[in-house]
Every structure is written in C-alpha cells, then in structure tokens.
Predicted model as a PDB file, atoms N, CA, C, CB and O in Angstrom, pLDDT in the B-factor column:
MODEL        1                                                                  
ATOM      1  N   UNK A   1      79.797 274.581 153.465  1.00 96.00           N  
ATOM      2  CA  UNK A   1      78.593 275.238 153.004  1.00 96.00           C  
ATOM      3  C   UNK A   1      78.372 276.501 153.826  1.00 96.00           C  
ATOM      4  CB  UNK A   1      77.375 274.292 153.098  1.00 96.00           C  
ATOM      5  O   UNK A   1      79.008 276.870 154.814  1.00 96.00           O  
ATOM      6  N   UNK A   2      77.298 277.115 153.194  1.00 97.00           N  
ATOM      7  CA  UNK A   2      77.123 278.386 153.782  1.00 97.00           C  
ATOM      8  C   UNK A   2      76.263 278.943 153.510  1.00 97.00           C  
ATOM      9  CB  UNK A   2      77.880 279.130 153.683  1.00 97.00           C  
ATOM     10  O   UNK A   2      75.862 278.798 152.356  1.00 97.00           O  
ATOM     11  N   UNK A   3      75.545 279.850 154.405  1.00 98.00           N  
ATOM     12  CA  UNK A   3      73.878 280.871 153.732  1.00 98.00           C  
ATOM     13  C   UNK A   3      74.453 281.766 153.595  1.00 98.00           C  
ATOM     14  CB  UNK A   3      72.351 281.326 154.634  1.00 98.00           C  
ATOM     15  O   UNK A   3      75.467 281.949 154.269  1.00 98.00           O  
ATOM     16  N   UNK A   4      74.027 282.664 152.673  1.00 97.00           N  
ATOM     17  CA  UNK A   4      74.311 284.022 152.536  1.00 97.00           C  
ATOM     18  C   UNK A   4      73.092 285.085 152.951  1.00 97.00           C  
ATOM     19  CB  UNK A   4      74.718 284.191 151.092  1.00 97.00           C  
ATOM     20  O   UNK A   4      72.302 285.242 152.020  1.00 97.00           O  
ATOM     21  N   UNK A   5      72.820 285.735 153.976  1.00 97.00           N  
ATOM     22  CA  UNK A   5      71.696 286.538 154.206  1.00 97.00           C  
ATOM     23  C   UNK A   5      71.549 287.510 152.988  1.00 97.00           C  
ATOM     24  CB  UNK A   5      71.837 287.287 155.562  1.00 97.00           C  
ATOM     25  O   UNK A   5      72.274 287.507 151.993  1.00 97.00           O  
ATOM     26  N   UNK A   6      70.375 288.433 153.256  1.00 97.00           N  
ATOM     27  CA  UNK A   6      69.871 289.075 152.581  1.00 97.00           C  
ATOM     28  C   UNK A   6      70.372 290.372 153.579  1.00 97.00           C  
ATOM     29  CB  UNK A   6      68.431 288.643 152.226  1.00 97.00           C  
ATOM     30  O   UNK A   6      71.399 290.369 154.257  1.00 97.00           O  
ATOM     31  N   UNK A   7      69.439 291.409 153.496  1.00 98.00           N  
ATOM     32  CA  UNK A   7      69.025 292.297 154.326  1.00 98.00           C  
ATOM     33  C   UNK A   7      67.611 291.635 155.371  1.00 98.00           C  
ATOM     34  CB  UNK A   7      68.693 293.592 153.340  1.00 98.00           C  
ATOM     35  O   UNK A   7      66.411 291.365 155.317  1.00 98.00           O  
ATOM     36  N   UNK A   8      68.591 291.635 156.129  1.00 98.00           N  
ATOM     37  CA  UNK A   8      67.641 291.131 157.804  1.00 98.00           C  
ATOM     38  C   UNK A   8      67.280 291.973 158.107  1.00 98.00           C  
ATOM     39  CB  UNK A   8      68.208 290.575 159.165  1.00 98.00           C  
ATOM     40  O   UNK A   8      67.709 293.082 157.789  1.00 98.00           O  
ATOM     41  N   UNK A   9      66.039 291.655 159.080  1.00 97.00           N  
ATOM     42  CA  UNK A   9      65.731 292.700 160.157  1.00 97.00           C  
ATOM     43  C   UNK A   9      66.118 292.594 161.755  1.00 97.00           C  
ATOM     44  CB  UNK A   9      64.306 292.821 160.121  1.00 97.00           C  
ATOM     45  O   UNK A   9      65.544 291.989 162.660  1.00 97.00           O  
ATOM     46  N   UNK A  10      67.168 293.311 161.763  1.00 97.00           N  
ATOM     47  CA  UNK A  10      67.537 292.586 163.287  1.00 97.00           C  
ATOM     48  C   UNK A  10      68.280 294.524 163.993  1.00 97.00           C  
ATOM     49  CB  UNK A  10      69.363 290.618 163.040  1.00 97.00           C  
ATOM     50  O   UNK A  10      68.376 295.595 163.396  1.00 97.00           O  
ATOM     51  N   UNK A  11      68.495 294.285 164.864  1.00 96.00           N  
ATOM     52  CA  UNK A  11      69.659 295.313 165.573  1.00 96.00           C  
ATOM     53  C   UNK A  11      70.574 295.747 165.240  1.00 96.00           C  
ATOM     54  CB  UNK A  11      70.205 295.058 166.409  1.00 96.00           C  
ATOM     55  O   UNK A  11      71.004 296.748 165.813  1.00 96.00           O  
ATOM     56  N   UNK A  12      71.368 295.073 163.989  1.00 96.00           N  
ATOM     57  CA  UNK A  12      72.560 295.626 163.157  1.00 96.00           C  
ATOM     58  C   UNK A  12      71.439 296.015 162.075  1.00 96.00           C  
ATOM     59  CB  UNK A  12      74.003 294.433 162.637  1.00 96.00           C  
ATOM     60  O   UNK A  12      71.618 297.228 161.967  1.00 96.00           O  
ATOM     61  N   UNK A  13      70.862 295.829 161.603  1.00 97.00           N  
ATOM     62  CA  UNK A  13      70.047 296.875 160.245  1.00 97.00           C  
ATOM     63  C   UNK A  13      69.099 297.617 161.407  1.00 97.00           C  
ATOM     64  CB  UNK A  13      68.800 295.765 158.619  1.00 97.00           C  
ATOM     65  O   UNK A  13      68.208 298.053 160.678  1.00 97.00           O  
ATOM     66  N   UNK A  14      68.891 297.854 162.182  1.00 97.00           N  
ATOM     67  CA  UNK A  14      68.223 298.961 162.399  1.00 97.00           C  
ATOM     68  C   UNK A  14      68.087 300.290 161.838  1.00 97.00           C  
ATOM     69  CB  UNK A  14      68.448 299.108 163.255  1.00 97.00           C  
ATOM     70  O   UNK A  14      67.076 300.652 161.236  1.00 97.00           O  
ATOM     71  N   UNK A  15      69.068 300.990 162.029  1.00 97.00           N  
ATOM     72  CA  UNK A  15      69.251 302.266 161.249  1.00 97.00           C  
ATOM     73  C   UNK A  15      68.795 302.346 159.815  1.00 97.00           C  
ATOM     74  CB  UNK A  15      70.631 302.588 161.234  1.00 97.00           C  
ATOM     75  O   UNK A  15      68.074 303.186 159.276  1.00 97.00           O  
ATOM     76  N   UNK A  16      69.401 301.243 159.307  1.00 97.00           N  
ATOM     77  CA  UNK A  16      68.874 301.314 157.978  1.00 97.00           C  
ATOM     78  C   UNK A  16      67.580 301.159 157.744  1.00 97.00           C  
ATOM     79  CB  UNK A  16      69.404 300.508 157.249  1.00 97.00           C  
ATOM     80  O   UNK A  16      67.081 301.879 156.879  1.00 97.00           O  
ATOM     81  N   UNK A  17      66.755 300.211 158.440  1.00 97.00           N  
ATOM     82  CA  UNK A  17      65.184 300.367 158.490  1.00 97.00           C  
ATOM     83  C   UNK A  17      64.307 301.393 159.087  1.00 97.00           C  
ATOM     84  CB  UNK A  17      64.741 299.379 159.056  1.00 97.00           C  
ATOM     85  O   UNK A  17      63.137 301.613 158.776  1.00 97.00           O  
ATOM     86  N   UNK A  18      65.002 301.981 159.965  1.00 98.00           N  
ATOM     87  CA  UNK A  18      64.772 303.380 160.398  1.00 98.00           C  
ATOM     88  C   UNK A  18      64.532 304.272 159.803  1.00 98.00           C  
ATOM     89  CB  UNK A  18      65.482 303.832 160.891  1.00 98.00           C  
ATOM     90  O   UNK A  18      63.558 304.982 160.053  1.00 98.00           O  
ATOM     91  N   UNK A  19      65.646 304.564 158.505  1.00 98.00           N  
ATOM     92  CA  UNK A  19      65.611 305.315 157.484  1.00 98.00           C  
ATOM     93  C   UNK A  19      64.627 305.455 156.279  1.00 98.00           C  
ATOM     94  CB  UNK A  19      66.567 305.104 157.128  1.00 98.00           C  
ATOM     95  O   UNK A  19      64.869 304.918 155.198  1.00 98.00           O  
ATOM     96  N   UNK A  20      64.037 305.848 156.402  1.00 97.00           N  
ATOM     97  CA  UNK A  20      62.917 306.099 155.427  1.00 97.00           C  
ATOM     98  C   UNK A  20      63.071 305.856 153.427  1.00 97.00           C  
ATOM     99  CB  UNK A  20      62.629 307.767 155.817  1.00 97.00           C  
ATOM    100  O   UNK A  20      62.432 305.261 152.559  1.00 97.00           O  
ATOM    101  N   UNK A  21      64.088 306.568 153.483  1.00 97.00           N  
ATOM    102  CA  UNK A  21      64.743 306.864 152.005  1.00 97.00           C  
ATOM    103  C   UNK A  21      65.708 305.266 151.801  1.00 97.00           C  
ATOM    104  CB  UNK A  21      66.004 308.650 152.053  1.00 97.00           C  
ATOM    105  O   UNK A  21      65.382 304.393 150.997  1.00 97.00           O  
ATOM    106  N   UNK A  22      66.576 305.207 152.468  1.00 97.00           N  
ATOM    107  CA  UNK A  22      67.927 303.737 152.650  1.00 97.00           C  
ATOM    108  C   UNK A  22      66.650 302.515 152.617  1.00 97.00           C  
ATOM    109  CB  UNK A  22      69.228 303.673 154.827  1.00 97.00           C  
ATOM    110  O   UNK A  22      66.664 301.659 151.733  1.00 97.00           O  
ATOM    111  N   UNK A  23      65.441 302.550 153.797  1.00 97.00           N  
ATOM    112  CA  UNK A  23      64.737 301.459 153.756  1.00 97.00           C  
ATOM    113  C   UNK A  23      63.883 301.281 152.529  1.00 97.00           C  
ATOM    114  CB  UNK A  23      64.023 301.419 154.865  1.00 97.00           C  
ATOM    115  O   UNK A  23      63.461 300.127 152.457  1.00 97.00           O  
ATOM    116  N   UNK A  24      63.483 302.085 151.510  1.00 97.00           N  
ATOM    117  CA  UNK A  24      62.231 302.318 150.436  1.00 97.00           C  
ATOM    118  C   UNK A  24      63.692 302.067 149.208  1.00 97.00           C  
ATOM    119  CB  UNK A  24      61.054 304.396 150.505  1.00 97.00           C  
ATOM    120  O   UNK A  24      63.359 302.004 148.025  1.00 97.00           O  
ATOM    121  N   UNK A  25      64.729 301.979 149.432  1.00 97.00           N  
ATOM    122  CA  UNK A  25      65.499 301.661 148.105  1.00 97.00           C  
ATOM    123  C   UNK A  25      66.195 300.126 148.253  1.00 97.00           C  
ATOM    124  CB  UNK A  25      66.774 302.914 147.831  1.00 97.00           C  
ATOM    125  O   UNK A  25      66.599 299.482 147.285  1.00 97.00           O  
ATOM    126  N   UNK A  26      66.237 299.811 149.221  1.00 97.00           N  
ATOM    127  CA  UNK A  26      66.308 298.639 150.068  1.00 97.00           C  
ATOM    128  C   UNK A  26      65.461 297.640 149.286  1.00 97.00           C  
ATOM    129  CB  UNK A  26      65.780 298.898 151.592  1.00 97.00           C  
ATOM    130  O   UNK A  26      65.720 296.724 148.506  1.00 97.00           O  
ATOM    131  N   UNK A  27      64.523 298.086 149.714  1.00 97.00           N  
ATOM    132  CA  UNK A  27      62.812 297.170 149.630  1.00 97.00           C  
ATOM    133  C   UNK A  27      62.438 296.987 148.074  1.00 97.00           C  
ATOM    134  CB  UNK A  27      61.219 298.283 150.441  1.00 97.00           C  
ATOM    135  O   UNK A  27      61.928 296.004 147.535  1.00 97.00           O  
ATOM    136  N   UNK A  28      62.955 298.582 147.333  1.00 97.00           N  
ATOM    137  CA  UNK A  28      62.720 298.442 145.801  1.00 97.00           C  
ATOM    138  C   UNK A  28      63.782 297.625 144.907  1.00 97.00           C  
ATOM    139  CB  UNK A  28      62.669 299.875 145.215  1.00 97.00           C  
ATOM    140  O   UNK A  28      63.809 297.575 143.678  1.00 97.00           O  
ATOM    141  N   UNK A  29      64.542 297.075 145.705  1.00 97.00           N  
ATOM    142  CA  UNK A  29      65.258 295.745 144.995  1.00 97.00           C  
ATOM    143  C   UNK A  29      65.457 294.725 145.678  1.00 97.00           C  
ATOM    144  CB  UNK A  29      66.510 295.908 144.494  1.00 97.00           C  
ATOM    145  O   UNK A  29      66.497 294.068 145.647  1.00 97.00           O  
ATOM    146  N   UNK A  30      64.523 294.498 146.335  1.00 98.00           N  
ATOM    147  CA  UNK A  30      64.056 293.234 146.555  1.00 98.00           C  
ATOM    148  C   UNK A  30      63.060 292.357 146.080  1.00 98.00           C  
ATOM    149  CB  UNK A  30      63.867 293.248 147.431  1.00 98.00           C  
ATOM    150  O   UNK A  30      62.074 292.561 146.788  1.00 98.00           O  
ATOM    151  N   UNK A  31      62.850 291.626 145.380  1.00 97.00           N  
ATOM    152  CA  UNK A  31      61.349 291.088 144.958  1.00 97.00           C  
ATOM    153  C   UNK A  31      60.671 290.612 145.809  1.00 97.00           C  
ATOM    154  CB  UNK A  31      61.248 290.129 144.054  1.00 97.00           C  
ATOM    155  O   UNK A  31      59.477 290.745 145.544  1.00 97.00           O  
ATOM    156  N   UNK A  32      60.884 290.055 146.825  1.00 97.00           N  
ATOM    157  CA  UNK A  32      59.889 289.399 147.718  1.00 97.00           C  
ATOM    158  C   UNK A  32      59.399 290.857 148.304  1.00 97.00           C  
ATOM    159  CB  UNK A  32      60.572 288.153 148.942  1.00 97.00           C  
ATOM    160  O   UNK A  32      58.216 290.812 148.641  1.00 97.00           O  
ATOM    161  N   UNK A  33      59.918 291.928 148.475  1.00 97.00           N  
ATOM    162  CA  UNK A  33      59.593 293.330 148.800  1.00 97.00           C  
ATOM    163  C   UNK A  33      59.689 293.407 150.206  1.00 97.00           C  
ATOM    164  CB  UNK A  33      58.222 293.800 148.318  1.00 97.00           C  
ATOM    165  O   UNK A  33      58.823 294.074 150.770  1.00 97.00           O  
ATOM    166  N   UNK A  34      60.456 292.931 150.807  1.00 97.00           N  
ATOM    167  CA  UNK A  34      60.209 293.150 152.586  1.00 97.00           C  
ATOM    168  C   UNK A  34      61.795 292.781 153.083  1.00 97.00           C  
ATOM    169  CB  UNK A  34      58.766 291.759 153.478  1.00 97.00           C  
ATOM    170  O   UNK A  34      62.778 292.205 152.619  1.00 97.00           O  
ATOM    171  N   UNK A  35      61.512 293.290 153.978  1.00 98.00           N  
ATOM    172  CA  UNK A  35      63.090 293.011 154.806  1.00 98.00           C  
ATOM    173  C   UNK A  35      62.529 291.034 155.520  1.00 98.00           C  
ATOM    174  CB  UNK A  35      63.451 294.847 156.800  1.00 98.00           C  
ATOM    175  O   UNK A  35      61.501 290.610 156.049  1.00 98.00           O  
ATOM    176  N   UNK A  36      63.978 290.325 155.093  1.00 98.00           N  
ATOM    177  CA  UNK A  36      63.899 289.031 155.942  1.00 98.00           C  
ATOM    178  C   UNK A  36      64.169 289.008 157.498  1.00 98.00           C  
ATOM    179  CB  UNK A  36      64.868 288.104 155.379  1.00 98.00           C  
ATOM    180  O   UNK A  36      64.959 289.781 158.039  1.00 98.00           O  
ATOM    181  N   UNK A  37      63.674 288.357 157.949  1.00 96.00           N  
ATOM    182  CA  UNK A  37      63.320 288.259 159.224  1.00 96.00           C  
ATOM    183  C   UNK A  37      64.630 286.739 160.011  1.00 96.00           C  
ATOM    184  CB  UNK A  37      61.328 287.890 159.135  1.00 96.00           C  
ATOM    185  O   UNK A  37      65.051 286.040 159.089  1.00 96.00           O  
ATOM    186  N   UNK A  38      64.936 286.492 160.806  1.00 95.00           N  
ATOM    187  CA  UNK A  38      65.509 285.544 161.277  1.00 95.00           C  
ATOM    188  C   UNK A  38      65.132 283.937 160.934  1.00 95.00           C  
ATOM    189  CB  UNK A  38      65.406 285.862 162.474  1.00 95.00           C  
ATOM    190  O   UNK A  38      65.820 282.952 160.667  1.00 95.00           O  
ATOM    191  N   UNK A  39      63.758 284.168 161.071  1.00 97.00           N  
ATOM    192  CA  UNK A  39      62.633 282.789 160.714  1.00 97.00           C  
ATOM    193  C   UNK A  39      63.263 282.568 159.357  1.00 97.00           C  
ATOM    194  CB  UNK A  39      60.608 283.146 160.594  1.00 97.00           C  
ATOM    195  O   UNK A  39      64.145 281.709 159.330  1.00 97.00           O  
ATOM    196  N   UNK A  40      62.995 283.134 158.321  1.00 98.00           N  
ATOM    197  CA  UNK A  40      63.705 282.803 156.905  1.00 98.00           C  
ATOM    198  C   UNK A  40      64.897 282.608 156.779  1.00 98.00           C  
ATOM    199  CB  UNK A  40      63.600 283.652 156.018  1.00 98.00           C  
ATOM    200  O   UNK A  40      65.349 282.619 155.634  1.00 98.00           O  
ATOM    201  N   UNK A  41      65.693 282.394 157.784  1.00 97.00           N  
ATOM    202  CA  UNK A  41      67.005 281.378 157.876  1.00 97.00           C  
ATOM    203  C   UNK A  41      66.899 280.098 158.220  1.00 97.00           C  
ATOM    204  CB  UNK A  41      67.942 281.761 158.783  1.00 97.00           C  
ATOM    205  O   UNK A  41      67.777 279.295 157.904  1.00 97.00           O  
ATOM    206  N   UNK A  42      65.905 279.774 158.851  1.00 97.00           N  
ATOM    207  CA  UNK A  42      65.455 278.667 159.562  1.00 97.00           C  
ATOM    208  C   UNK A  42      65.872 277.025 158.870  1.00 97.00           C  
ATOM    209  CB  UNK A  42      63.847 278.934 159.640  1.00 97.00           C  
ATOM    210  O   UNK A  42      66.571 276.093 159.267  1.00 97.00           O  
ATOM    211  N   UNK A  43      64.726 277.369 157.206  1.00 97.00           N  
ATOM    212  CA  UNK A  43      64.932 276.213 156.667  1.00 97.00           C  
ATOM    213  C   UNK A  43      66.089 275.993 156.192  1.00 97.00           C  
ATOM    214  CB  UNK A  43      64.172 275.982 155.864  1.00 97.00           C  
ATOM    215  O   UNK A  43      66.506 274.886 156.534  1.00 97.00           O  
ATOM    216  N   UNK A  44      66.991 276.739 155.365  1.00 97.00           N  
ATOM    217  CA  UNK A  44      67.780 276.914 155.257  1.00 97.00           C  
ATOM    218  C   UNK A  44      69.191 276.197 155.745  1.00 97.00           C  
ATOM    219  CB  UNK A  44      67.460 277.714 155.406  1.00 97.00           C  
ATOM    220  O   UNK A  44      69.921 275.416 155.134  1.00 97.00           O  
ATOM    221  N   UNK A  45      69.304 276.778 157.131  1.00 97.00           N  
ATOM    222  CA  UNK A  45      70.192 276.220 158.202  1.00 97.00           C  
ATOM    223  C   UNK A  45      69.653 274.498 158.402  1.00 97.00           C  
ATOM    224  CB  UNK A  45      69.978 277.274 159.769  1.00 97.00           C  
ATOM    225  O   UNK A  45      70.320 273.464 158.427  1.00 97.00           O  
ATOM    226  N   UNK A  46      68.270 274.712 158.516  1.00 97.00           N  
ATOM    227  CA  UNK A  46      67.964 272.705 158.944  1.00 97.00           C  
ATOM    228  C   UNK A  46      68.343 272.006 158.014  1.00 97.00           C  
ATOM    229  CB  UNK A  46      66.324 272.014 159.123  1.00 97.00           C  
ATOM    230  O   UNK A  46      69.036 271.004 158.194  1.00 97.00           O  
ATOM    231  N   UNK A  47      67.854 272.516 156.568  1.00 97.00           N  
ATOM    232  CA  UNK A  47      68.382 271.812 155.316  1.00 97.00           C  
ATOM    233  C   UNK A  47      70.117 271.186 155.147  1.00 97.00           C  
ATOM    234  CB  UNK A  47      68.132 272.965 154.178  1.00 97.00           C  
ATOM    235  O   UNK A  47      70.445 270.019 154.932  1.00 97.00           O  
ATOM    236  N   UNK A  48      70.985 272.335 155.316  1.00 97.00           N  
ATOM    237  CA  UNK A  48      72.191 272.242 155.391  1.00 97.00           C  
ATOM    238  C   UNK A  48      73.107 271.225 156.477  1.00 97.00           C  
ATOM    239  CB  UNK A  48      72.396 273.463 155.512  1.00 97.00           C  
ATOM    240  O   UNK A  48      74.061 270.448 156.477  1.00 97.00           O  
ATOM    241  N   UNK A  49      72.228 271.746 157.256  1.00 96.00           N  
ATOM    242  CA  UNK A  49      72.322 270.716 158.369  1.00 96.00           C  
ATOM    243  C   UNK A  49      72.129 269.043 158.549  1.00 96.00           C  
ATOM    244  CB  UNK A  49      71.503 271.170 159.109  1.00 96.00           C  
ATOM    245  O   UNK A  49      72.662 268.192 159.261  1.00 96.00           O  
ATOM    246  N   UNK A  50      71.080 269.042 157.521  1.00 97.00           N  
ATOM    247  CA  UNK A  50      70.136 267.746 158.018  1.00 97.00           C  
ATOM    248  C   UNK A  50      70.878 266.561 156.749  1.00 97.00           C  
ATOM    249  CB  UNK A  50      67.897 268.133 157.773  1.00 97.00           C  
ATOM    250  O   UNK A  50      71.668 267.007 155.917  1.00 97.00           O  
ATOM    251  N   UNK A  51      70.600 265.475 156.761  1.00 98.00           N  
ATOM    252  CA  UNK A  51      71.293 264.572 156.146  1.00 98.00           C  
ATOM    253  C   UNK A  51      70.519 264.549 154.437  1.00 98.00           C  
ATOM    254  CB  UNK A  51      71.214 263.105 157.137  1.00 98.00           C  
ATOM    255  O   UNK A  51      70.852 263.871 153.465  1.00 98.00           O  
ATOM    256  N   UNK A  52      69.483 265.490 154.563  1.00 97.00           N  
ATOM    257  CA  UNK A  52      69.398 265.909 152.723  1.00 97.00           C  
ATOM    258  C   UNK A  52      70.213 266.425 151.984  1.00 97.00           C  
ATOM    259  CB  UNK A  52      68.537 266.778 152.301  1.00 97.00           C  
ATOM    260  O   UNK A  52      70.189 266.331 150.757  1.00 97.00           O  
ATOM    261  N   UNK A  53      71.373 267.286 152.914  1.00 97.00           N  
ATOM    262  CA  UNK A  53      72.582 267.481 152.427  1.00 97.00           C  
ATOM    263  C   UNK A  53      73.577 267.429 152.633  1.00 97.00           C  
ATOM    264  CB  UNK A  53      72.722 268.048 152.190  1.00 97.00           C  
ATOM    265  O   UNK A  53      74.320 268.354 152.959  1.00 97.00           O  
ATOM    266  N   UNK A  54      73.861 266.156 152.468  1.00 97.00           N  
ATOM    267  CA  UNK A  54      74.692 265.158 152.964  1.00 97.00           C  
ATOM    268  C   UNK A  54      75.945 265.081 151.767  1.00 97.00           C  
ATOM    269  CB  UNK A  54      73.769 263.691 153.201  1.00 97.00           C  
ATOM    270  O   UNK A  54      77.135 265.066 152.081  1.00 97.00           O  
ATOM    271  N   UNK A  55      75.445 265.035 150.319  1.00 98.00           N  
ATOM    272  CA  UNK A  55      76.505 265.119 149.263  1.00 98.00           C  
ATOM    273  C   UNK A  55      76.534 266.762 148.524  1.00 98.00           C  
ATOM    274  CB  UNK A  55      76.117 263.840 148.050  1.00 98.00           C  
ATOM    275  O   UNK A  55      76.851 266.958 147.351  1.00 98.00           O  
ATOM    276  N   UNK A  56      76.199 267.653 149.332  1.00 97.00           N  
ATOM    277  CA  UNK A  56      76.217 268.822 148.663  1.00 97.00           C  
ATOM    278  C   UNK A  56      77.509 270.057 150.206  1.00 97.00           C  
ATOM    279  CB  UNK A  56      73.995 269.338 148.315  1.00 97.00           C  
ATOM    280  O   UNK A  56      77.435 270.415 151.382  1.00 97.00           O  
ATOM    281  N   UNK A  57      78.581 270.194 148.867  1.00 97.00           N  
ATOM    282  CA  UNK A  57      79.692 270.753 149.561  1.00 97.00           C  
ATOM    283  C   UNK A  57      80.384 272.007 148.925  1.00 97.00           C  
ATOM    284  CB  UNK A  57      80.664 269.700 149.711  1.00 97.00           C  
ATOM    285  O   UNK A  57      80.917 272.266 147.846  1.00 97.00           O  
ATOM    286  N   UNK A  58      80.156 272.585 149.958  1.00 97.00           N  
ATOM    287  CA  UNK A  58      81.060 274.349 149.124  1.00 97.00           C  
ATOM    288  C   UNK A  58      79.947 275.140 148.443  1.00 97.00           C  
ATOM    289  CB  UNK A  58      82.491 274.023 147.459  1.00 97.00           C  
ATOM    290  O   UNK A  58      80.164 276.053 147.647  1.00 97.00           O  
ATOM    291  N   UNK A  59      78.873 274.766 148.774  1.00 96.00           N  
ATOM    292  CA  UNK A  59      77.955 275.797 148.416  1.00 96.00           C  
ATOM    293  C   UNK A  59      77.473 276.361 149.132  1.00 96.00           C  
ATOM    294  CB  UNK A  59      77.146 275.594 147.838  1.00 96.00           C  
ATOM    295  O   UNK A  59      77.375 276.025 150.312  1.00 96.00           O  
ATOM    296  N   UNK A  60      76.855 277.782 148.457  1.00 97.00           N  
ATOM    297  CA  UNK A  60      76.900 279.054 149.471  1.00 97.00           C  
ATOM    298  C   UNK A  60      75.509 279.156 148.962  1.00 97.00           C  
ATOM    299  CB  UNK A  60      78.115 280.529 149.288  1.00 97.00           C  
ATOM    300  O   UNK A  60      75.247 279.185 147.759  1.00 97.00           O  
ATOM    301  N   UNK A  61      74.728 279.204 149.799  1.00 97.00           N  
ATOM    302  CA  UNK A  61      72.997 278.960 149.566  1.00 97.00           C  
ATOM    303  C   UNK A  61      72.701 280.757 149.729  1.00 97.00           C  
ATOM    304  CB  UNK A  61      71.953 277.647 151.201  1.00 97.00           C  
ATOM    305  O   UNK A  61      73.064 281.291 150.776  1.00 97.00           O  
ATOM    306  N   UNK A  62      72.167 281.434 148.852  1.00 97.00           N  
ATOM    307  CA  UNK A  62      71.580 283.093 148.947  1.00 97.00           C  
ATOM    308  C   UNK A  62      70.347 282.885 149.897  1.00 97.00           C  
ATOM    309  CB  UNK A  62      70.983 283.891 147.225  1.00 97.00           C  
ATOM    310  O   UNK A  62      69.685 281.946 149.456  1.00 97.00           O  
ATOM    311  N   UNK A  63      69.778 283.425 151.066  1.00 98.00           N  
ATOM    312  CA  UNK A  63      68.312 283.347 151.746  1.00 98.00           C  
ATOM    313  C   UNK A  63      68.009 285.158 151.391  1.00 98.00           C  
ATOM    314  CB  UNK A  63      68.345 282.747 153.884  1.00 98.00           C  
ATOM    315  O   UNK A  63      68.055 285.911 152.364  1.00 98.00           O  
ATOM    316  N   UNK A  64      67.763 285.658 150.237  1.00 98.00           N  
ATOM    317  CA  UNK A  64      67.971 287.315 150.089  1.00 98.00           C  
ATOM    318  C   UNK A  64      66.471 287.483 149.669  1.00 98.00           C  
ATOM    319  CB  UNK A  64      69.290 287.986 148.763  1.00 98.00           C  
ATOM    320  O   UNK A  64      66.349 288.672 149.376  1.00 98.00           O  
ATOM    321  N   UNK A  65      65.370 286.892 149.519  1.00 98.00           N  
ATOM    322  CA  UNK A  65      64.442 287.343 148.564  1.00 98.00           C  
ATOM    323  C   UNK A  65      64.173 287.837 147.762  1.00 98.00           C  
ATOM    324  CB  UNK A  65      63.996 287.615 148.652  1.00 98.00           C  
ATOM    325  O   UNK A  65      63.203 288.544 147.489  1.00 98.00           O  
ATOM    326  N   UNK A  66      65.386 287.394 147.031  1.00 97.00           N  
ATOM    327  CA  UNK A  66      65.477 287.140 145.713  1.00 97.00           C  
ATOM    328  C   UNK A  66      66.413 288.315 145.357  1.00 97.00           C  
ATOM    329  CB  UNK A  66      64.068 287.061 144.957  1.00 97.00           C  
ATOM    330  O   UNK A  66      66.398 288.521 144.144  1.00 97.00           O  
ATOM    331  N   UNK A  67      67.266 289.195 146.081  1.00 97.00           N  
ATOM    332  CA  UNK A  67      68.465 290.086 145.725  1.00 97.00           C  
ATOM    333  C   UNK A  67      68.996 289.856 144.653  1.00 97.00           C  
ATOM    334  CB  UNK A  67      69.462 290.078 146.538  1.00 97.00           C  
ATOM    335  O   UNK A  67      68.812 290.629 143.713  1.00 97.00           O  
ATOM    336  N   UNK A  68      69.843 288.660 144.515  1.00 95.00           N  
ATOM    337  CA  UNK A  68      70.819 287.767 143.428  1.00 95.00           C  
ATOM    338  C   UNK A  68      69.880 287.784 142.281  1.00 95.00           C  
ATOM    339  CB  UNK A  68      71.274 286.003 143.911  1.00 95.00           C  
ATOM    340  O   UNK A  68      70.136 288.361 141.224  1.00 95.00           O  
ATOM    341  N   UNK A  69      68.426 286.919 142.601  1.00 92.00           N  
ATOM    342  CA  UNK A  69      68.140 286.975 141.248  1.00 92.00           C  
ATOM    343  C   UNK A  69      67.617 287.722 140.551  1.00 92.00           C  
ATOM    344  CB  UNK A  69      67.693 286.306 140.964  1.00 92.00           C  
ATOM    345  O   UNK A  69      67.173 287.186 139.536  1.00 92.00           O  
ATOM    346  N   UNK A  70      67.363 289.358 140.671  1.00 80.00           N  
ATOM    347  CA  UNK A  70      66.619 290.027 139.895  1.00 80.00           C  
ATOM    348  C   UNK A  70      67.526 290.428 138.587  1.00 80.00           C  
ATOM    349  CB  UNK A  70      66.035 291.168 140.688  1.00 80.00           C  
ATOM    350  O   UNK A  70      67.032 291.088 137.673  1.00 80.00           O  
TER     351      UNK A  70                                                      
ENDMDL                                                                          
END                                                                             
C-alpha cells in the first residue's frame, strides 16, 4: 500500500508557495483550495497501518484534496 500526497506544504514546496502566480494556479485546482499540511497524512498513514487494513493490498490511497477527483 501506499499514500499518494497532494501538494504539501513543507520545505521542498516552498518556492512554489512562495510564488504568487505557481501558488494561485496550484490552489485553483484544488477543491479543498489550500495547500495540505503534514497533519493530513496522519489518518491516512494510521489507517494503513492499523489492523482496519488488514485485507486491503496494493492500494495507493490519493491524500490530494481532492486533485484526482476534480
């Protein structure tokens, strides 16, 4: 299994959130409308982790706010 991030906000996207124009086209295809944060990996990772998914294998879980699905 596996998460697939979104656009984070961390030290490797810096620049890009920096950017005024890159961050506002960013944000306009995102639906949740915001850059994800580390915390919104959280459940994610426990879920995968935890024995609720216990019979679920080879799936690649999206945490993007909603990137994939627009």
């Amino acid at each position: 299994n596996a998460i697939a991030p979104g656009y984070i906000a961390t030290d490797n996207t810096q620049a890009l959130q920096d950017d005024p124009q890159r961050s506002r086209a960013i944000l306009d295809r995102i639906p949740a409308g915001r850059w994800g944060n580390a915390d919104d990996l959280a459940g994610a990772t426990v879920f995968l982790a935890s024995d609720a998914a216990a019979y679920i294998h080879g799936t690649v879980l999206p945490v993007d706010g909603g990137w994939l699905g627009r």
